[in-house]
C-alpha positions as CSV (number, residue, x, y, z in Angstrom):
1,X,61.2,65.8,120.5
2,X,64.0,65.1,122.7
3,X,65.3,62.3,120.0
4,X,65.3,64.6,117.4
5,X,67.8,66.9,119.4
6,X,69.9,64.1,120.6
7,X,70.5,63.0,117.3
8,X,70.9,66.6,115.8
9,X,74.0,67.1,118.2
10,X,76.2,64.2,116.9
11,X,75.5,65.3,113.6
12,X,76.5,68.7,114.1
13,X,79.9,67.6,115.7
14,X,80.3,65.0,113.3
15,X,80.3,67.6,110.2
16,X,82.5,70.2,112.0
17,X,85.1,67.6,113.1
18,X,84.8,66.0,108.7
19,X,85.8,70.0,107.6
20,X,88.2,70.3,109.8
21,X,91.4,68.4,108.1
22,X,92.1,69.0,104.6
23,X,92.9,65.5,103.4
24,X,92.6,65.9,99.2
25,X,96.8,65.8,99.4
26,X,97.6,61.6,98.9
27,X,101.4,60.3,98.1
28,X,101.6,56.8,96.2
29,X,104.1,54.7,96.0
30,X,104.9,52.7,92.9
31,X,108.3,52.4,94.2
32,X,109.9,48.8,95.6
33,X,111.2,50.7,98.9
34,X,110.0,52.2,101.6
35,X,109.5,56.0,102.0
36,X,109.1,58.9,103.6
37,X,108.2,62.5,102.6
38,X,108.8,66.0,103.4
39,X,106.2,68.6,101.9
40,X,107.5,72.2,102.3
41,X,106.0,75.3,100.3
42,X,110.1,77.4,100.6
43,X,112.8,75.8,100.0
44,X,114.7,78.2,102.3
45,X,113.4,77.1,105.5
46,X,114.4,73.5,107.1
47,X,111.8,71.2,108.8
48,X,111.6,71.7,112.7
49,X,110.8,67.5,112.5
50,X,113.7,65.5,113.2
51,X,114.4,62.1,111.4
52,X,112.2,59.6,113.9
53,X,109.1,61.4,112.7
54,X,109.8,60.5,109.3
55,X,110.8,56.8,110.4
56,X,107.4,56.8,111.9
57,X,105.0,57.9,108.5
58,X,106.4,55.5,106.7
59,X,105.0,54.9,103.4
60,X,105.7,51.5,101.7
61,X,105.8,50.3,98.5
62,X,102.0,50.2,96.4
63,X,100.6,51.9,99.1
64,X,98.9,55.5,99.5
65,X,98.9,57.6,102.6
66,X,96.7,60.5,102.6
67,X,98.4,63.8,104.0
68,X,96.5,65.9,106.2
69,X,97.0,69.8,107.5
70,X,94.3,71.0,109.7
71,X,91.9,73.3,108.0
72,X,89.1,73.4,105.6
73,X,91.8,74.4,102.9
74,X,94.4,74.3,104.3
75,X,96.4,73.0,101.2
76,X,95.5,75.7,99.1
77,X,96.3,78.2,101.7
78,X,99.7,76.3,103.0
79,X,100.5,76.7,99.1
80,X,99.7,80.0,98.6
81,X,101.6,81.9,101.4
82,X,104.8,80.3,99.9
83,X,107.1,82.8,97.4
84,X,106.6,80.9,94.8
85,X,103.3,78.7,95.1
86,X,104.9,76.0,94.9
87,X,104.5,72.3,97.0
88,X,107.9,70.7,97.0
89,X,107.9,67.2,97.7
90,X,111.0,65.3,98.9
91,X,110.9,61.5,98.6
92,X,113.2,59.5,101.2
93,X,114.6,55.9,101.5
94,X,113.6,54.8,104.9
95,X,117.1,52.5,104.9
96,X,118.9,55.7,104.0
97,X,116.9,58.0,107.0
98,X,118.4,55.2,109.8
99,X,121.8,55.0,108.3
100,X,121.9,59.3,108.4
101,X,120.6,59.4,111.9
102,X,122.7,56.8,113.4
103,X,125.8,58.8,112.2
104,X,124.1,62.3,114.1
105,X,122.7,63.8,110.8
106,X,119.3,66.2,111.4
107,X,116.7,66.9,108.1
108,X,118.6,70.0,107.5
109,X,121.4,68.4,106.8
110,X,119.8,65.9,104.4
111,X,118.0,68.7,102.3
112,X,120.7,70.9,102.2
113,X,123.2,68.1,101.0
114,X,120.3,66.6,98.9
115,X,120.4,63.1,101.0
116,X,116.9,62.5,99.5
117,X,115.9,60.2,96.7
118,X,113.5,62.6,94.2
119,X,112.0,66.1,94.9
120,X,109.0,66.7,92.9
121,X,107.5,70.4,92.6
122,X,103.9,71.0,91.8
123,X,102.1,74.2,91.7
124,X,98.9,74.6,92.2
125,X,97.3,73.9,89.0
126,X,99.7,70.9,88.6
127,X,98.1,69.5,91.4
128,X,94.7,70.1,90.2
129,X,95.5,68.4,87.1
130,X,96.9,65.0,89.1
131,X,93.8,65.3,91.2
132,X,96.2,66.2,94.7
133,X,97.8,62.3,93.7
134,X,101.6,62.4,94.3
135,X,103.3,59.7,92.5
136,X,106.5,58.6,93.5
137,X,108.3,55.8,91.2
């Protein structure tokens, strides 16, 4: 009896920790460089993450990272409580991102000037279609 229970618990932990991220979001990259992205559901509001976290989620080239946001759906919901339902997705060159931060630029600065590579928007039925897959070439 007590094996059953000790083996219950892990199991129970184990399938509240698996529903806790929403990971069906994944970026590609059929590009030659390396990049980084910003995801934002308004345009109007600026990233509070400055340029060394994109430096650090680095995605390079034929490779896939999978985004997570904490929450069972979190995607749909992060999607949905933007004006107008919209993911936007802002592709970056990583040689670009060191060059803007060594001469004191900020992510703000790089949206609003559009210092990025490709923005790609998807609502949600777009992404539903691509299977959440992000392709950047």
């Amino acid at each position: 009896m007590k094996t059953k229970i000790l083996l219950s618990v892990p199991l129970l932990f184990t399938g509240c920790i698996m529903d806790y991220y929403d990971r069906r979001l994944s970026v590609i990259n059929k590009s030659s460089v390396h990049v980084a992205v910003e995801i934002i559901n308004d345009t109007t509001v600026r990233t509070k993450n400055g340029i060394p976290y994109y430096q650090s989620h680095v995605i390079a080239p034929n490779e896939t990272s999978f985004i997570t946001k904490s929450g069972k759906n979190a995607w749909l919901e992060y999607i949905n409580k933007g004006k107008t339902k919209t993911l936007y997705v802002y592709f970056f060159d990583i040689d670009s991102l060191n060059k803007y931060q060594k001469g004191g630029a900020d992510m703000s600065y790089l949206l609003g000037n559009k210092k990025y590579l490709k923005r790609l928007d998807y609502t949600l039925d777009e992404l539903k279609r691509v299977d959440w897959q992000i392709k950047y070439r």
